[in-house]
C-alpha positions as CSV (number, residue, x, y, z in Angstrom):
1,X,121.4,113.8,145.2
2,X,119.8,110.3,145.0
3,X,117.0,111.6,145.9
4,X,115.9,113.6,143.5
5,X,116.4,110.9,141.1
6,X,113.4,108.8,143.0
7,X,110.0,108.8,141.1
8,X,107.9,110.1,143.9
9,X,110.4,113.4,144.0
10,X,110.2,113.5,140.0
11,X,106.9,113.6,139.9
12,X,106.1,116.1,142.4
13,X,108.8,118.5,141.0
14,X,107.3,117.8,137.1
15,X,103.7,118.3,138.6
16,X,104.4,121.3,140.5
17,X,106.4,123.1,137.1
18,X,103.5,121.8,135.1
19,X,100.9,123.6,137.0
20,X,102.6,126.2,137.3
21,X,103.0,126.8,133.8
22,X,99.6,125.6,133.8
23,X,98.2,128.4,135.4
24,X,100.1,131.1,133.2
25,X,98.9,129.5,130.3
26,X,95.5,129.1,131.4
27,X,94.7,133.3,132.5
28,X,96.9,134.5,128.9
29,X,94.8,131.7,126.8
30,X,91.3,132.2,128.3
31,X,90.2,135.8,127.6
32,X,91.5,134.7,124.0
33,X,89.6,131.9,123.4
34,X,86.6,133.0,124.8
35,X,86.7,135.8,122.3
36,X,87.2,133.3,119.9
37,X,83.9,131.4,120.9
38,X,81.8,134.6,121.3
39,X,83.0,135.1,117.5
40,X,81.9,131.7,116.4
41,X,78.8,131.8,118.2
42,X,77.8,135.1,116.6
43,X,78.9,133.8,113.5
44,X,76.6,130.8,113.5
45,X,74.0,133.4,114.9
46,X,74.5,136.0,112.0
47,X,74.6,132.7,109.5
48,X,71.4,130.9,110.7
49,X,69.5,133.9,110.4
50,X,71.4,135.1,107.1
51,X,70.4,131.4,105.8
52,X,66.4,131.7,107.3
53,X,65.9,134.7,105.2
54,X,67.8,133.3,102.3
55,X,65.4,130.4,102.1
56,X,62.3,132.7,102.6
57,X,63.4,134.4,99.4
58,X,64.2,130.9,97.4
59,X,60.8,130.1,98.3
60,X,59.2,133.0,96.8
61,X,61.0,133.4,93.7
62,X,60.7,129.3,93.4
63,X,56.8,129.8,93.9
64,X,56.9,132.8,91.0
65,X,58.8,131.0,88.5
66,X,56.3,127.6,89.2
67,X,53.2,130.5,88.7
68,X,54.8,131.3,85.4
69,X,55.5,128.0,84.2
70,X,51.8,126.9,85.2
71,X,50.0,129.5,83.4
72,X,52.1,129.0,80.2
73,X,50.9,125.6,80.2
74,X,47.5,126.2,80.8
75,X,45.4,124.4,78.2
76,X,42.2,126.9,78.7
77,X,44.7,129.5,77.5
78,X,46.1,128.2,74.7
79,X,42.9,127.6,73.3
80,X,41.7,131.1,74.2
81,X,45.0,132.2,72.3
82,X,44.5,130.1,69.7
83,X,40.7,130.7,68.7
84,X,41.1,133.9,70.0
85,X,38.1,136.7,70.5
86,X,37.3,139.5,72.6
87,X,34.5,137.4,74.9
88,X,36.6,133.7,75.4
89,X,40.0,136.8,76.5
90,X,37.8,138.6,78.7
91,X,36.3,135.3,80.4
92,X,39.1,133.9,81.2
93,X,40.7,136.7,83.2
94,X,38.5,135.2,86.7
95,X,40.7,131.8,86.7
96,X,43.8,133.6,85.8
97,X,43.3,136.0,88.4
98,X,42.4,133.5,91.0
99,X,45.2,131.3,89.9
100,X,47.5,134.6,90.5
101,X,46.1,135.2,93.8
102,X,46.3,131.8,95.4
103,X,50.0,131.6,94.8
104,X,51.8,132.0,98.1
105,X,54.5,134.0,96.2
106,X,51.3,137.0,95.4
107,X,52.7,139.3,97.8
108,X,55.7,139.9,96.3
109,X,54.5,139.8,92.7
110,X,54.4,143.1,91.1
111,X,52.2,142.7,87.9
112,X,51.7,139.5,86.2
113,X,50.8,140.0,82.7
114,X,49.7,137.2,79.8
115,X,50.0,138.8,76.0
116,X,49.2,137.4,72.7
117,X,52.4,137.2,70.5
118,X,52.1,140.4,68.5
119,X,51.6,142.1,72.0
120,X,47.9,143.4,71.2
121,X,46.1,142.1,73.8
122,X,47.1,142.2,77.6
123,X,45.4,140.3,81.0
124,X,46.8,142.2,84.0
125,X,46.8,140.7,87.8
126,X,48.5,143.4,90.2
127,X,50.1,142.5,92.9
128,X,52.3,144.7,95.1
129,X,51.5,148.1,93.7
130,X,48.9,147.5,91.5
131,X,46.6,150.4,92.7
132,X,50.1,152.8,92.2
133,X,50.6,151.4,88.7
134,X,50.5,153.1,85.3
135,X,48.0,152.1,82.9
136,X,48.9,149.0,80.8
137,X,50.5,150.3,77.5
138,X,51.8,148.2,75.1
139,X,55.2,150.8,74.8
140,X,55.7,150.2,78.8
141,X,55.3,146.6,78.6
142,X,57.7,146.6,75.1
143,X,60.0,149.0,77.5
144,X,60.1,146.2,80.2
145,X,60.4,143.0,78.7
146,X,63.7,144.6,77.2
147,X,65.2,143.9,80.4
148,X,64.4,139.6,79.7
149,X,64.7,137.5,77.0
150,X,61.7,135.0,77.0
151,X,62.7,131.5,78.9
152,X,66.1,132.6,80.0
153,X,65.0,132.8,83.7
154,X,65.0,136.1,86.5
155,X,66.1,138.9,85.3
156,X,68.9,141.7,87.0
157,X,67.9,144.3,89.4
158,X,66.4,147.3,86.9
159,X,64.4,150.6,88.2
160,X,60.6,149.6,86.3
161,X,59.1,151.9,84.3
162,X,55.2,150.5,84.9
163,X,54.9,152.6,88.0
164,X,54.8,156.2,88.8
165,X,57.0,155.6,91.8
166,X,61.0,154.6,91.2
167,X,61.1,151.2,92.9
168,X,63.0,148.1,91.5
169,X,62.4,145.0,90.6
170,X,63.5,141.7,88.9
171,X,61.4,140.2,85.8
172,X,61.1,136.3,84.2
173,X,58.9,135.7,80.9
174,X,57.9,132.6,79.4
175,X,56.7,131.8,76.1
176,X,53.4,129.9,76.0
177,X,54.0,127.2,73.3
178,X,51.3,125.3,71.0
179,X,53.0,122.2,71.0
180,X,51.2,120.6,68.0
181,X,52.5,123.0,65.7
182,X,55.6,124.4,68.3
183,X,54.5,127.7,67.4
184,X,54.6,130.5,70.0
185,X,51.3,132.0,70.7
186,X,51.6,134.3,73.4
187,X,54.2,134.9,76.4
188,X,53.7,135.0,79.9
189,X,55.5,137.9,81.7
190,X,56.1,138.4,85.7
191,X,57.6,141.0,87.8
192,X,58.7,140.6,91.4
193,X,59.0,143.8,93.5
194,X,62.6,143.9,95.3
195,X,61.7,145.6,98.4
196,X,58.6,144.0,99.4
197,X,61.1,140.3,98.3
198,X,63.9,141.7,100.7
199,X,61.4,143.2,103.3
200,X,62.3,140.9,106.4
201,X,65.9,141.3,105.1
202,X,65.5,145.2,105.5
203,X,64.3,144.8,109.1
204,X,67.5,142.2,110.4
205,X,69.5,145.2,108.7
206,X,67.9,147.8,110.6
207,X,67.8,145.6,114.1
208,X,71.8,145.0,113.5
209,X,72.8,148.5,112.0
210,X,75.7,146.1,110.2
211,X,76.0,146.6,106.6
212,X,74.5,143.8,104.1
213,X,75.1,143.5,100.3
214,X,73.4,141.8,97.8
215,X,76.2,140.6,94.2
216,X,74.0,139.4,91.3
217,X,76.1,138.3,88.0
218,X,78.7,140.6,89.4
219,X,76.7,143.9,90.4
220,X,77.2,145.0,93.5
221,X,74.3,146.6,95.8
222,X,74.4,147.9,99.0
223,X,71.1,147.3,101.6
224,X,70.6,150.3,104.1
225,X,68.1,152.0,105.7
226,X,65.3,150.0,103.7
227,X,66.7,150.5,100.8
228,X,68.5,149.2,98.0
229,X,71.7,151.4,96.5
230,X,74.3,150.4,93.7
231,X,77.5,150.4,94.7
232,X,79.5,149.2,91.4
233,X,83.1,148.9,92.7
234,X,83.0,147.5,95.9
235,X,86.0,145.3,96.9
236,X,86.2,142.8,100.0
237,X,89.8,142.1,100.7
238,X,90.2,139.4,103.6
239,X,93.4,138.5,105.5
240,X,95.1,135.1,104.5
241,X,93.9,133.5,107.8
242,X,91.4,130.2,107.8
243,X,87.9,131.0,107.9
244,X,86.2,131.6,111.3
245,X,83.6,129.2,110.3
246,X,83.0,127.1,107.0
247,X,80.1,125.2,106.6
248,X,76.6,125.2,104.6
249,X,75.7,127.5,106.5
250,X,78.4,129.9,105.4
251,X,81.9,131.5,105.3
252,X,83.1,133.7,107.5
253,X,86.7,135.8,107.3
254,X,88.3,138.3,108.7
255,X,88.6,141.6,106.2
256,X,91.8,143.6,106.3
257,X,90.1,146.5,108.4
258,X,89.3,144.0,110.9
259,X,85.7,143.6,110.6
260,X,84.5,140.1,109.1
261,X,82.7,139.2,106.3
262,X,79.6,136.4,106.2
263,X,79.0,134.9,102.7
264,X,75.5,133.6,102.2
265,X,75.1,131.8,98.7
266,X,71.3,131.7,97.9
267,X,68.4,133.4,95.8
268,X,67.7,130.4,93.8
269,X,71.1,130.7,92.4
270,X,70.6,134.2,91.4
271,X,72.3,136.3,94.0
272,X,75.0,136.1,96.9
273,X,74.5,137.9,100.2
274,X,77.4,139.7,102.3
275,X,76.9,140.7,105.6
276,X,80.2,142.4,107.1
277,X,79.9,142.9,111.1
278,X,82.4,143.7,113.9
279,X,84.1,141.5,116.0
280,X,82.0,141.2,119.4
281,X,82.8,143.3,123.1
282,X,83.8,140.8,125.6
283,X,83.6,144.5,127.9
284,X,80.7,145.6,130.0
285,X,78.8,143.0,131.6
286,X,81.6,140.5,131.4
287,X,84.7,142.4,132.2
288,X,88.5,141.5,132.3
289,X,88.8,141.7,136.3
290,X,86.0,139.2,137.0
291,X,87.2,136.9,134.6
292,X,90.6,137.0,135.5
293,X,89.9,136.9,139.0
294,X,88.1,133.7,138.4
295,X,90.5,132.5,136.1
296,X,93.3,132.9,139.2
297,X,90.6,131.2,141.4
298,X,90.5,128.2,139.2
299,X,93.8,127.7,139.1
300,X,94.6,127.6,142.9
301,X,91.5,125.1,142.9
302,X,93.7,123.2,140.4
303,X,96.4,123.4,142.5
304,X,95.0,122.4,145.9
305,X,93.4,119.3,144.3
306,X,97.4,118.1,142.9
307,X,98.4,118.6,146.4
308,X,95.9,116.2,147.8
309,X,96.4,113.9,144.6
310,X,100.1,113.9,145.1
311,X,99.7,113.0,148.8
312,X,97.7,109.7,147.8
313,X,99.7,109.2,144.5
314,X,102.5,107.9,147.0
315,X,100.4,106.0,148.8
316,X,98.3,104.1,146.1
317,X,101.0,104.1,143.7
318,X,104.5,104.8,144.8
319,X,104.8,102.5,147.2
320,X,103.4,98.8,145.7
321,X,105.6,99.6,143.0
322,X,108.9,100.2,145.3
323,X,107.6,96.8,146.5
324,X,107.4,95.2,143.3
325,X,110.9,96.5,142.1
326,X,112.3,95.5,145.2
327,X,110.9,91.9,144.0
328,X,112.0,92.1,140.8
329,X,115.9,92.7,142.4
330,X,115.6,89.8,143.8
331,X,114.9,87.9,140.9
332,X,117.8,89.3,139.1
333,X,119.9,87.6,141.7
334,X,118.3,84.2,141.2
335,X,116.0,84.3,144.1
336,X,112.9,83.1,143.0
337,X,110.8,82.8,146.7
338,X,107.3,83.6,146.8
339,X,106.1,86.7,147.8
340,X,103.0,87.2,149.3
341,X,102.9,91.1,150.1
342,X,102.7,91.6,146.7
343,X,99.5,89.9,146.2
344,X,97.5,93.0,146.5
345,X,94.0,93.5,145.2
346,X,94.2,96.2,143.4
347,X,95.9,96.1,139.8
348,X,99.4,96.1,141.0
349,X,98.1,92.9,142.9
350,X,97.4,91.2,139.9
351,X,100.9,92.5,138.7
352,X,102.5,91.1,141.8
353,X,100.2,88.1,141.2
354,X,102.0,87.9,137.9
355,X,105.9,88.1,139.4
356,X,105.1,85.3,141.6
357,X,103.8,83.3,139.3
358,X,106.4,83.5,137.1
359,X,109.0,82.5,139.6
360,X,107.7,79.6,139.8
361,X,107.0,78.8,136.9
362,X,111.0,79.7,136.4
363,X,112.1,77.3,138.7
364,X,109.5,74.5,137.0
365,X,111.1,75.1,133.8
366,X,114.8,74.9,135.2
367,X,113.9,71.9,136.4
368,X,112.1,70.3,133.4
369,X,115.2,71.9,131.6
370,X,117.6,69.3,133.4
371,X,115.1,66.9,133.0
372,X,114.9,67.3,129.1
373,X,118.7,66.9,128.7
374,X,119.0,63.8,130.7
375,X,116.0,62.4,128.3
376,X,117.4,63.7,125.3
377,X,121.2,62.1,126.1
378,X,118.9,58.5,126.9
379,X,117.3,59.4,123.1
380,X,120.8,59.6,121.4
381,X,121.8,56.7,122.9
382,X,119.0,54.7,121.7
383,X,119.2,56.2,117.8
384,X,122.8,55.1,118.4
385,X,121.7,51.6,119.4
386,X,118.7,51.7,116.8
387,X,121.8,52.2,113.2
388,X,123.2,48.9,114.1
389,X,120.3,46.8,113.3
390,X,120.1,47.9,109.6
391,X,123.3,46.9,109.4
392,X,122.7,43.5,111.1
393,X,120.0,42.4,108.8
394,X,121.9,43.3,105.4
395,X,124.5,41.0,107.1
396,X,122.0,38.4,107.4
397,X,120.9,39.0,103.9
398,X,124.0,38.7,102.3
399,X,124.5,35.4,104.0
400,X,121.4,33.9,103.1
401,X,122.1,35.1,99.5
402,X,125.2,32.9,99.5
403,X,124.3,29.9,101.4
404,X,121.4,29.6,98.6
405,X,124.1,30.2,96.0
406,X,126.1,27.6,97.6
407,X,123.2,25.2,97.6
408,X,122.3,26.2,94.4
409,X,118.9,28.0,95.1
410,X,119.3,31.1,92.5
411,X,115.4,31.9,92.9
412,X,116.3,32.5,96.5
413,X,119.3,34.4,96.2
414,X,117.5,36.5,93.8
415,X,114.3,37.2,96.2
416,X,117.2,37.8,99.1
417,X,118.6,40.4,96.8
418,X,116.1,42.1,96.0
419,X,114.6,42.6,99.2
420,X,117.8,44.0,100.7
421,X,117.6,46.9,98.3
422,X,114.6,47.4,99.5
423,X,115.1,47.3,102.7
424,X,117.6,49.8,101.9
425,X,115.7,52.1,100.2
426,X,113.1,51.8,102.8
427,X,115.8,53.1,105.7
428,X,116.9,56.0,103.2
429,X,116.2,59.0,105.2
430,X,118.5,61.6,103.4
431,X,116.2,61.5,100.4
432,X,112.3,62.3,100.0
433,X,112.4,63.0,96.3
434,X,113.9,60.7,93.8
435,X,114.1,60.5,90.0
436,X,111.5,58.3,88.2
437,X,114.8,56.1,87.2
438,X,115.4,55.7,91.2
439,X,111.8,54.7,92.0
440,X,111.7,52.7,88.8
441,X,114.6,50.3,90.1
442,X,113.1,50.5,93.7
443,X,109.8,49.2,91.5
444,X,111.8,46.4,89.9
445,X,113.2,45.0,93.0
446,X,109.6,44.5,94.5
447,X,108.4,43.1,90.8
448,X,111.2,40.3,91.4
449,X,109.7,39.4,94.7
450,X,106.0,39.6,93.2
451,X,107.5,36.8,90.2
452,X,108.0,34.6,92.5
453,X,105.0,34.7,94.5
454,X,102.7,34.7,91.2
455,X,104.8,33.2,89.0
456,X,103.6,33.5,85.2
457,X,100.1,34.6,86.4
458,X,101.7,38.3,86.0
459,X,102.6,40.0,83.0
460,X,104.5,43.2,83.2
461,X,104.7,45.2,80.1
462,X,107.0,49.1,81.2
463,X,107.5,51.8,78.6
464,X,109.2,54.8,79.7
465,X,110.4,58.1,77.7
466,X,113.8,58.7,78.1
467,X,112.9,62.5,78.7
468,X,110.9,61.2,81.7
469,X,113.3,59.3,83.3
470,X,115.0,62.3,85.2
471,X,112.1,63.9,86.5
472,X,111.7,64.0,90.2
473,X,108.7,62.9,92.3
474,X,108.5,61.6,96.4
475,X,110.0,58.6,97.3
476,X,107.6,55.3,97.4
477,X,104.9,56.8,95.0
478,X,104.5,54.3,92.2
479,X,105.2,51.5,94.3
480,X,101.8,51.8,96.3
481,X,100.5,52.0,92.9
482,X,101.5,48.7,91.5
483,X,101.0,46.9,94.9
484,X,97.6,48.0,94.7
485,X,97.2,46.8,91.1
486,X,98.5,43.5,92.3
487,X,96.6,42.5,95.1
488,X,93.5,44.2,94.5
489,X,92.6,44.3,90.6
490,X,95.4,41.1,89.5
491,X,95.0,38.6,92.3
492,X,90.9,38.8,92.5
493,X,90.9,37.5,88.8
494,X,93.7,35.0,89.2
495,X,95.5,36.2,86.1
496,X,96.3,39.4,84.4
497,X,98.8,42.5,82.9
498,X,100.2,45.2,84.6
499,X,101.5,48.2,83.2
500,X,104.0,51.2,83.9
501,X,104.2,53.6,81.0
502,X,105.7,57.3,81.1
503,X,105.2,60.0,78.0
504,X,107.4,62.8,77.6
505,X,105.1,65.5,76.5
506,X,108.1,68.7,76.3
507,X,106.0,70.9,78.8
508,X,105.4,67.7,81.2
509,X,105.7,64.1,81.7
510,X,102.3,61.5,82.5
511,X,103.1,58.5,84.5
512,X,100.5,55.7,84.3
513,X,100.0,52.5,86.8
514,X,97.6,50.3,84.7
515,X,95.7,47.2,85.0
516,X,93.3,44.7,83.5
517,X,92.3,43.3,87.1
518,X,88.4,43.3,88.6
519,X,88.8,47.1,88.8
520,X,86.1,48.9,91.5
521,X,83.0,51.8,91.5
522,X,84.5,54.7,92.1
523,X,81.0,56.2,93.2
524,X,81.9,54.4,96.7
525,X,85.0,56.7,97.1
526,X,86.6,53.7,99.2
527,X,90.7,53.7,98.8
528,X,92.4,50.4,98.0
529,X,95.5,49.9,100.1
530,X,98.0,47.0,100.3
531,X,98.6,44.5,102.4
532,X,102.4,44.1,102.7
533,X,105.1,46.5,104.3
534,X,103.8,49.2,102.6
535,X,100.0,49.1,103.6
536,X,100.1,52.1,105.4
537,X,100.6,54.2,102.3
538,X,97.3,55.1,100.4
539,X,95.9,56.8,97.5
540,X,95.6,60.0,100.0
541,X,98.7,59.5,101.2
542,X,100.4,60.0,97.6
543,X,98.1,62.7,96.7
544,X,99.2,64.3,99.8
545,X,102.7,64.1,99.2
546,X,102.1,64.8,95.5
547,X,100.5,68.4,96.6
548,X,103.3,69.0,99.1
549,X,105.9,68.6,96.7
550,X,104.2,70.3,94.0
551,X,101.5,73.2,95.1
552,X,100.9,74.0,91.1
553,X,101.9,72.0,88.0
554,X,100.4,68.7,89.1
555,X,97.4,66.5,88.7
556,X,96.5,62.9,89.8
557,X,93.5,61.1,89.2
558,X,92.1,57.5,89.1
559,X,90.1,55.6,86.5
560,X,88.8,52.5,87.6
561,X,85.3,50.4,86.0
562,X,84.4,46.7,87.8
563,X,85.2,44.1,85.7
564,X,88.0,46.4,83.2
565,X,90.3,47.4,85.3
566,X,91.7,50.9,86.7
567,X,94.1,53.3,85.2
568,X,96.3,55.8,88.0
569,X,97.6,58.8,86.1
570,X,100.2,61.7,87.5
571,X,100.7,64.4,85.3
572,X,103.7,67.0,86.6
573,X,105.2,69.3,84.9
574,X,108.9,69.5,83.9
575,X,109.5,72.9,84.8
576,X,108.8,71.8,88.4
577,X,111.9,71.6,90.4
578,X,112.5,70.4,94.2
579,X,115.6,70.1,96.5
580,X,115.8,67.0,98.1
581,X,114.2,67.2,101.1
């Protein structure tokens, strides 16, 4: 059975099952989803041309209610309305007419009618069934403005009463306004004819025999055979499902009967269309045999080509990585030759590539491995060696403090002293941060030395806050400070004061380094350092260490004029805290 547990078998047995259920799949799933397109498509179809007549329309009734606002703006007119007589009304009808005419919304304009406002007086341009009209009488026009209030827009669908024939139509009026005294002085009234609106409309009804509904403000009417019909309590329940398309082109659902159902917002915001059609035949020129037939064709095809695939699978695939597993064993028990079969050039080459390298670079590292430990026992022995000669030079310290005790050389013993605390503090290396009182003594030591070397040329004057005394900063950070103070600003004059002063503020302790030496131009931005043991350690240096140990809560700056001296100031705050380091 450890065969079957091989990949090459695996995947031939998982590949065969897979196309098998492959092929069911495929001839079940097909016929369905190409129903499903041939739905979509017709959809679209059905929606494009749904959305092409809808824009036809906007543009007319957009064009109509443009017409209407234009005339009742019309400055000829208002005049004529407002010095009105028989001549200046009757002269005026050639431009209001031509202005009617030119519009490219005429043909579906029914009559378009300008009246004074007590309605005595009439201008009449007929449009669509002008030479079928009923003579202008004030009672018809009175009849059919009741279907409009004046500036509210298009009116509903209503059967019109200017015509001996029962057509419908849709109405807007406008009132025409003098604006200088905002007094209305006459209206402007316009009806559009529905049918010859929703002509091409009638004709994609006919060509589809489908059934198409117009809803305005809730009424419900039915387009068929050319015609318009009211149909108040129409319903369109649709199933639950998603919709077969959604876009802004339209939405389409399924209905409950099984027929689907095309909404087409539109009509200048006026009216929705619904188009309802059947689901389309996938029978007759495209039948089930065929397509099943090729369906079963594919799927052999499929078949034939995983054969083949299968067949060079081994080859290309199975067999370099048997090879490189077989490698990899060997690794596992600490073999780590070189193997050259595996340096293919194809991409488990570069994997192989990859093995090969990394056995040797295995056996490179066991080997600097070894070499490592012998170097790191030689190190311990040397940091061994390295504590006993601190130790040796406090010895020699301590007995050069009492021979000059003994000989009766205090200022020596002193110096001696001092400096082996700070050769002390200097070793230190359990300790980075320190309490001001620490570096304070540490400062003191270094000021005995400094005595002796300048004598009385020195004055120290120190004045520290008691509240500052336990507030921790890096080892060796005033002591740069005052060396600087001393050999740059002190020893250049010959003479002069030095002083270390620390304020408790409650929130935070300043610490000033002060002196009265030659001082420098700080425009220059060159650092003072010092000259002795310590003259490694700058003004970076401590504002280094300074932001290290305290990211926030922290300043330090320098003050310094040629010829009055320079002032170092550190500012932190006591609610810093750091662990020794």
């Amino acid at each position: 059975m450890k065969v079957f547990r091989s990949v090459r078998t695996r995947i031939i047995l998982i590949s065969t099952l897979l196309l098998a259920l492959f092929l069911v799949v495929y001839t079940i799933t097909v016929w369905t989803i190409a129903g499903s397109y041939a739905l979509v498509t017709l959809s679209q179809t059905n929606s494009f041309s749904l959305n092409m007549m809808t824009s036809e329309i906007e543009n007319s009734m957009a064009n109509v209610r443009a017409l209407v606002t234009r005339v009742s703006i019309d400055n000829q007119l208002k005049n004529t309305l407002l010095n009105f007589d028989e001549r200046s009304w009757i002269d005026y009808y050639p431009q209001f007419e031509s202005m009617i005419q030119s519009n490219p919304a005429f043909s579906v304009i029914d009559r378009f009618i300008i009246t004074d406002s007590t309605f005595s007086h009439f201008l009449q341009v007929g449009g669509y069934t002008a030479s079928t009209g009923r003579p202008l009488r004030q009672d018809y026009f009175l009849s059919e403005i009741s279907h409009v209030e004046a500036d509210t827009g298009f009116s509903g669908i209503y059967a019109s009463t200017f015509s001996y024939e029962s057509y419908s139509v849709t109405s807007i009026m406008r009132s025409i306004i003098d604006y200088n005294t905002g007094r209305t002085i006459g209206y402007v009234f316009a009806t559009i004819n529905i049918d010859a609106l929703l002509s091409n409309l009638y004709s994609y009804q006919a060509m589809t025999g489908e059934t198409i509904y117009i809803i305005q403000d809730g009424d419900c009417y039915r387009i068929e055979n050319s015609s318009l019909s009211y149909e108040p309590e129409t319903v369109f329940p649709v199933t639950d499902g998603s919709p077969v398309i959604s876009s802004g082109t339209g939405d389409v659902r399924q209905l409950e009967d099984g027929r689907y159902i095309l909404r087409q917002a539109g009509l200048a915001g006026a009216f929705k269309l619904i188009h309802i059609f059947d689901a389309p035949s996938l029978s007759g020129s495209t039948s089930q045999t065929p397509f099943m037939l090729l369906a079963v064709t594919i799927g052999l095809v499929v078949l034939f080509i995983a054969l083949v695939l299968s067949v060079y699978l081994n080859k290309a695939i199975y067999q370099p990585v048997k090879k490189l597993s077989q490698r990899i064993e060997k690794i596992q028990h600490s073999d780590f030759s070189q193997d050259n079969s595996i340096n293919t050039e194809d991409e488990f080459g570069l994997i192989g590539r990859g093995i090969n390298k990394l056995s040797s670079e295995v056996t490179d590292l066991m080997d600097k491995r070894v070499e490592d430990e012998r170097k790191k026992l030689e190190l311990e022995y040397k940091m061994l060696q390295n504590q006993i000669n601190p130790h040796f030079l406090y010895n020699t310290f301590n007995s050069i403090k009492w021979m000059a005790t003994i000989q009766g050389a205090a200022g020596i013993g002193e110096m001696i002293t001092s400096l082996s605390r700070l050769m002390k503090n200097i070793s230190k290396k359990d300790s980075s941060i320190v309490t001001l009182a620490e570096e304070l003594s540490f400062i003191d030591d270094y000021l005995v030395i400094m005595k002796y070397r300048y004598g009385n040329t020195i004055t120290v004057y120190r004045n520290i806050d008691e509240g500052c005394t336990q507030i921790m900063l890096p080892r060796f950070t005033l002591q740069p400070l005052v060396e600087n103070a001393i050999f740059h600003g002190i020893e250049p004059k010959g003479t002069g004061a030095l002083a270390i002063i620390a304020r408790d503020w409650g929130t935070h302790c300043t610490i000033m380094v002060a002196d009265n030496g030659v001082g420098f131009d700080q425009s220059t931005d060159q650092e003072k350092k010092g000259d002795g043991v310590f003259r490694h350690i700058g003004i970076d240096n401590i504002r280094q260490r300074l932001n290290y140990t305290f990211p926030s809560g922290m300043d330090f700056e320098i003050n310094s004029r040629p010829g009055q001296g320079t002032k170092c100031i550190i500012r932190i705050e006591k609610s810093e805290k750091r662990e020794e380091e």
